[in-house]
Phi, psi and omega in degrees: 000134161278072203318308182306327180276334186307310231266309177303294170312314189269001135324330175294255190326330206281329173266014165280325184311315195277332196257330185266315191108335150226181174298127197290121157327148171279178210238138207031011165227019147064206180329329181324333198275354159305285168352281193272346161297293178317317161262021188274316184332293188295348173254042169068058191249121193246343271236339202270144155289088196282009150290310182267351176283312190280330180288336176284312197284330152311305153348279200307316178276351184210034174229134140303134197233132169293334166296095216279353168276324190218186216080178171233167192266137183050074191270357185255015184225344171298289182314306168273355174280345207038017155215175189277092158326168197280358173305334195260106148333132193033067185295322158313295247276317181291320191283314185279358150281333172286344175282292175327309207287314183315302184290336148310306160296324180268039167262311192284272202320330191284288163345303183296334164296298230298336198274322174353138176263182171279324189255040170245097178297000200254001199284349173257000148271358205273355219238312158278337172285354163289317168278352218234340170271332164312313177325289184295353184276345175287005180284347179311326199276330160322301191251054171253102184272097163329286197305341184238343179087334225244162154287141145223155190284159190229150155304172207261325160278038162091331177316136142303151173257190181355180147275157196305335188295316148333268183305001173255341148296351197251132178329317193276028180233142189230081183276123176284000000 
């Protein structure tokens, strides 16, 4: 890793973050860059406001955003669903990058307590949205179908979707 140009880039996005409010999707892995900020940061890309790195990847995770660009799809219905419905285009797709992506924040947030200063306002949240996003990176296992071996997308009232069969021509199908 080049911390330093690492460091350069995600300074790049954090001031779009700062000039638009939220984080510009990386061009084919979208929210992922939630992923990859979070982790050069905890492997010593120090360069970064890691504080303000962490309130846009909280953002990207727990605000919906009407911009089909940027965000995650359909956050405002993910979060008590614990997955992305089949409403979202690649709706698999959406749900097991937010588990990822989820589990990276409650990584991040976890560092940031135990490493936190005292003159940090966000420090007495950082020790539950650590725990409370670890939680949400397991929801990913909601659409995981015993009966077909695969993820499948599920309705926003819980139906499966297509057959599996289907679903293995289909990009958002996943075999376990």
């Amino acid at each position: 890793m080049a911390p330093k140009l690492t460091g350069q880039l995600i300074n790049g996005y954090l001031q779009q973050y700062k000039d638009s409010g939220r984080l510009s999707p990386v061009p084919e892995i979208g929210t992922n860059a939630d992923l990859a900020f979070a982790c050069a940061y905890m492997n010593g890309v120090t360069t970064v406001n890691a504080r303000e790195l962490y309130q846009a990847i909280l953002k990207d995770a727990s605000v919906n955003n009407s911009n089909a660009g940027s965000g995650r799809a359909e956050q405002n219905k993910a979060i008590f669903n614990g997955y992305t419905s089949t409403a979202a285009e690649s709706s698999v797709n959406w749900t097991l990058a937010g588990s990822i992506n989820d589990f990276a924040l409650s990584n991040l947030a976890s560092a940031l307590y135990q490493n936190g200063s005292s003159s940090d306002p966000y420090a007495a949240q950082y020790k539950d949205d650590s725990d409370y996003f670890a939680h949400r990176a397991q929801n990913y296992i909601q659409l995981f179908s015993q009966k077909s071996g695969f993820f499948m997308g599920k309705s926003a009232t819980g139906k499966w979707s297509a057959s599996a069969k289907r679903l293995i021509q289909s990009p958002g199908a996943v075999k376990m």
